[in-house]
Structure formats: structure tokens, C-alpha cells
N, C-alpha and C positions, 0 to 999 in steps of 0.2 A: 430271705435267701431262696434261689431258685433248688430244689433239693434234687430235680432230675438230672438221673445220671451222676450224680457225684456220691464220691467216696462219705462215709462216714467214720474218721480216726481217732478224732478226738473234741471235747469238750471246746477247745480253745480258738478250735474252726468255724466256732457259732455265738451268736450274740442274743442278748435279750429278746428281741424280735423272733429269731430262730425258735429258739426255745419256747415261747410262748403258743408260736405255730405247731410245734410237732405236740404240745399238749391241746389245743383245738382240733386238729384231727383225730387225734387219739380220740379224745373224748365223740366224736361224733363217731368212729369206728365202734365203739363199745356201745351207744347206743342203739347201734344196728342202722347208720346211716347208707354205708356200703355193702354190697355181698359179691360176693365171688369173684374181687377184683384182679385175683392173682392165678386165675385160668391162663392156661398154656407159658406157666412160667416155672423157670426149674431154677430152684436156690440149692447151693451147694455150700454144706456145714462141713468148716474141713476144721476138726477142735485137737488141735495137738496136744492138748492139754485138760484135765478131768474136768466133767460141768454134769450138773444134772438141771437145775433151774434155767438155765443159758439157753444151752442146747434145744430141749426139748420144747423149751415155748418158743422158742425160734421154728423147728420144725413142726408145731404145730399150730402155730400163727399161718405158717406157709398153706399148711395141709387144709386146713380151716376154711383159705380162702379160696382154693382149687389147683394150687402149684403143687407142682412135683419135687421130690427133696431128693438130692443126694447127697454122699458127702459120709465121713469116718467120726468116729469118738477114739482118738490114740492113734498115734504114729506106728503103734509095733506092727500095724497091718497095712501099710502103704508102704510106696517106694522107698520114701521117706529112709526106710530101715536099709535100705540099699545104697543108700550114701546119695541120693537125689537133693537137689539141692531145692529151698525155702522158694527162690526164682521159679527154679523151673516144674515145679507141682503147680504153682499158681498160674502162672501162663498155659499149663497144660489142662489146670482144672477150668480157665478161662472159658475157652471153646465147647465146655461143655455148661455152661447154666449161662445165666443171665445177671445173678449178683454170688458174689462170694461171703459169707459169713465165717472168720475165721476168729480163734483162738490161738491163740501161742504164747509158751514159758517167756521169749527174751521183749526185751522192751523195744521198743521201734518196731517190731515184724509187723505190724499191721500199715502201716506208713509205707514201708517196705513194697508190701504186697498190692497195694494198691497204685505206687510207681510201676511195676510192672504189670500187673492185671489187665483187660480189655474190658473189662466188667466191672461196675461198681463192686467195692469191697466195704462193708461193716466190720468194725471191730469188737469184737465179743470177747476184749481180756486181752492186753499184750503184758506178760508179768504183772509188777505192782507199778505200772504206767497209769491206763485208760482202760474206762469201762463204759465209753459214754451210752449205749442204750440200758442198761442198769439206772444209769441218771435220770435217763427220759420217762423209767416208769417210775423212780422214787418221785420227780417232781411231779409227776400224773397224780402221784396216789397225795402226797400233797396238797395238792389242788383240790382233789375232791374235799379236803375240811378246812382248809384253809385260802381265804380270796385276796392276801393279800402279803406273796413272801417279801415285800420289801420289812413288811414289821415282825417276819418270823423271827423265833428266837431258836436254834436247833444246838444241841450238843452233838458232838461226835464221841464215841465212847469206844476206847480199848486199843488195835491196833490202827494210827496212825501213819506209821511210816511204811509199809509193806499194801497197807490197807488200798487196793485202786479206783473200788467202789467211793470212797469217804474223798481222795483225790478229786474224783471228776466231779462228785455233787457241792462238797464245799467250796471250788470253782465257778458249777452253774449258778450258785446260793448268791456269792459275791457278785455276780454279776446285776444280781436283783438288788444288794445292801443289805442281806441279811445278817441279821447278828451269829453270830460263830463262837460256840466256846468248844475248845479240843483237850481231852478229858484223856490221858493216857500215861504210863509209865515212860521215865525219861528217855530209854535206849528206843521208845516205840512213839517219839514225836514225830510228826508229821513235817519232812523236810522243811527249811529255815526260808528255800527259795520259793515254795507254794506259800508258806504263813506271810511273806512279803507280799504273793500276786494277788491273796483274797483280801490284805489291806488296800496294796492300790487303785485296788476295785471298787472300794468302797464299806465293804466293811468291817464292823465293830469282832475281834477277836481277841480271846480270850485264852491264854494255856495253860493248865492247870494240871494237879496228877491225881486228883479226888474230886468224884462228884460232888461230894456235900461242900465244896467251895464256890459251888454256881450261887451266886449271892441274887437272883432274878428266876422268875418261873419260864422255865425253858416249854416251847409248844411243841416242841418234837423232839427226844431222845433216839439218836439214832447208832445201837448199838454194831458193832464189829467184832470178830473171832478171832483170839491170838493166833496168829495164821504159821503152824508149827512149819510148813512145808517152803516156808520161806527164809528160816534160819538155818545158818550153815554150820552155827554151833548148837548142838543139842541144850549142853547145858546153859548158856544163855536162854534159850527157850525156855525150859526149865523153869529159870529165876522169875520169868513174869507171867507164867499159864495161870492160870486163873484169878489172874488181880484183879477183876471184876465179875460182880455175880448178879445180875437183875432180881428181886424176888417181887411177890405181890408188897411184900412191906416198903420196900424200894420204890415203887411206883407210886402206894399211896403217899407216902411222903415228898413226892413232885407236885404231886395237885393231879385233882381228877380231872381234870382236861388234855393232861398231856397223851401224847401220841408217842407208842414205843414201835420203832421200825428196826429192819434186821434187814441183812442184803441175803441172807442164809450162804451155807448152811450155819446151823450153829452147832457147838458143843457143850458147854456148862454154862453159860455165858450168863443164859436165860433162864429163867427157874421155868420148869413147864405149866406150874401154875399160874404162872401167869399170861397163857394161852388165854385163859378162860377170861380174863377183865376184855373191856370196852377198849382200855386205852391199848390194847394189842392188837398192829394192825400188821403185820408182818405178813401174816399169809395170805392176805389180802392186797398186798403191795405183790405179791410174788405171784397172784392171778394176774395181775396188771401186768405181766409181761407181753400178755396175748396181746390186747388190745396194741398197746403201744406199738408192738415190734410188728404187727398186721401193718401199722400206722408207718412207720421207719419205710418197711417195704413196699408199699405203695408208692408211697411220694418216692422214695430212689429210682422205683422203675416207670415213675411217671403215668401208672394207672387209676390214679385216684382222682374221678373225676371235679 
């Protein structure tokens, strides 16, 4: 896929080949193959919506490379608050950078924003849609232990249905054939029309409501946060907050090889001690924003030589 100039919206816009290329630059980006490729370029992070991990390695991936950042965290201090409408912030933010990095609450606004944009637009979150550069560094940091995701075997653990990070990688995952077991309480399953796309894709999925039913050693547990700000009834939130709780004994009982990822942030999800093992690579997946998203912005703005 030619990436110059075009939007980035969704996982579904890319195929094996794709995916494989934005982990090869990646990887040479992080070994310090390029520098300062993103001189006289101005990225504008317009995140209607809370981020800390998103955001900030986005505008620091830019910073990094010699771009200039603008752009808001929250709607209450833009026009926005003035009744301006999704359209026309983005056609107005157009003329001022070179790519658009947005965030937004409803689903589709990034598809949206990229119909009317003049500038490439990245998507960094539309509700519990799309999260595809979140994908590009889980599959990054993947790749660094693993050389061969057609025989991975990955769990998704906790909120499925709400969850957009878990959406877009067990997508790119299916695209490889990877094995899929979805680990979650029943009102928090992972819509019926996604569990159909990653079968026709090729592969092996599993639904289940308890980890100790993974009858196979899974190579990557890839945990998620009952995500409260997405339920519209409290007390249904309520009834399934902390139906899962990672601890060291948890782990040990996967087998020493396995690999525990987190999209963060997290809340109880994850026992802190188990920071401290091997098989916790989460914060280490969450450095991997830099490199990738250096990597995303190059190849969109065609400066990667």
C-alpha cells in the first residue's frame, strides 16, 4: 500500500502486506535508521476526548522528529463549545498543519473527518470503533518476541464489547490466522458481527467467560479495563467491575513464557506486582508508541526516505 498522503481510519483499510510494512519501518525508525524527518511539519492533535498515552506520544513522536505540534486536549476550550460544527473545525484546522491527528466520543467522526479534511487525518479513537495506531504498536511490540503471528495464540481479557483497542488488533491478528480466545462476561462480549469477520478471516476463535477454560498455553494475554465511561447504566457497570483481576499467581499459572499486554490505562485489572515479572510487557508496549507513530507520520507525509 502506497501510505503517502492517505488517511489513516481504520484497521479494515489495510491488509497483511500493509501491516507488515508499517512494522518494518517502525522497527528501523526505533533503531535510529532516520532522524529528523518531520522538520518543517506541523501536526495538529485535535483529541475531543481524554488521552494521556495517545496524545502525548503522538506529540512527541512529532517533537522528537523536528515538527511543530498544535492542536487541544478537550472540546470546552475551542469553538467547538460555540456550537461549531465536527466539519467545519476540521476543514478550518485543515489549512493550518499538514496531517490531523484526531480523537473523538462518536463512532464514524474520524471517517468523517478525513471526507472533509485537505490533509491526511489519523485516527486516535472514534468511540468504541477504531483504534488502528494502538494496533500498529501492539503488533510492533509483538514482533519484537514473537516471529511468527500466524501461530500466535493471544487471549483477549475483560471488556470486549466497548473495548476498540481489542476491536482493531483481533482484526489485524485474523488477518495473520491467528488463534483468538475472547475471555469476558456475557453483557461485555465482543459484537457477533466482529467474532464472524475474524472467523472469515481465518481464524481459530474461542468465547468463553473464565480464563481457566483456555484448555492451550496462550503466548500473549492481552488484558483490557471494564471501561465505566462507556456504560449508560451505572449499575450494570456495577455488576461486572472487577470480574477480573491479574495477579503474579495468575501469571504463573499461564506458563513462564507468556506475555501480559495492556492498551492502559489500567485500574485494578492488574495486580501491581506484577509489574515486576518478565512476562509484563505493557510499559514497554506503551514506549512503542513513539517509534511506531514517528513511523505512521513519515510514511503519511511521504518523508521517509
Amino acid at each position: 500500500m502506497d501510505f503517502k498522503e492517505k488517511s489513516i481510519i481504520s484497521i479494515r483499510d489495510l491488509n497483511q502486506e500493509s501491516l507488515r510494512e508499517i512494522i518494518k519501518v517502525s522497527s528501523d525508525v526505533k533503531k535510529g535508521k532516520y532522524k529528523n524527518f518531520l522538520r518543517k511539519k506541523v501536526i495538529a492533535t485535535l483529541f475531543f476526548e481524554p488521552s494521556t498515552r495517545t496524545r502525548l506520544s503522538f506529540e512527541s513522536a512529532a517533537k522528537q522528529m523536528g515538527a511543530e505540534v498544535i492542536g487541544f486536549a478537550g472540546a470546552d476550550y475551542t469553538s467547538v463549545k460555540k456550537g461549531e460544527t465536527l466539519g467545519d473545525t476540521i476543514r478550518t484546522v485543515s489549512g493550518y498543519c499538514n496531517v490531523i491527528v484526531i480523537r473523538h466520543p462518536v463512532e464514524g467522526s474520524s471517517r468523517y473527518a478525513s471526507e472533509v479534511a485537505t490533509v491526511p487525518v489519523i485516527n486516535a479513537g472514534d468511540g468504541a470503533n477504531q483504534h488502528p495506531t494502538q494496533t500498529f504498536l501492539d503488533l510492533f511490540t509483538m514482533s519484537e518476541y514473537f516471529s511468527d503471528f500466524k501461530n500466535l495464540r493471544v487471549g483477549f481479557l475483560g471488556d470486549l464489547k466497548f473495548g476498540r483497542t481489542v476491536h482493531s488488533l483481533a482484526y489485524a491478528l485474523s488477518l495473520f490466522g491467528s488463534t483468538i480466545w475472547l475471555i469476558s462476561p456475557e453483557i461485555l462480549r465482543m459484537p457477533e458481527f466482529l467474532v464472524d469477520e475474524l472467523r472469515i478471516n481465518g481464524s481459530s476463535v474461542r468465547e468463553i467467560d473464565n480464563l481457566e477454560l483456555v484448555d492451550e498455553p496462550l503466548d500473549v494475554l492481552y488484558v483490557t479495563r471494564i471501561q465505566k465511561e462507556r456504560f449508560g447504566d451505572f449499575q450494570e457497570y456495577m455488576r461486572v467491575a472487577g470480574s477480573y483481576r491479574i495477579t503474579r499467581d495468575v501469571v504463573e499459572s499461564l506458563g513462564k513464557d507468556i506475555k501480559i499486554m495492556h492498551p492502559l490505562p489500567r485500574v485494578d485489572e492488574i495486580d501491581p506486582e506484577v509489574d515486576e515479572m518478565e512476562n509484563a510487557i505493557y510499559f514497554h508496549q506503551a514506549h512503542n508508541g513513539i517509534p511506531v507513530r514517528q513511523a505512521i507520520l513519515g510514511m503519511v507525509l511521504d518523508v521517509i526516505p
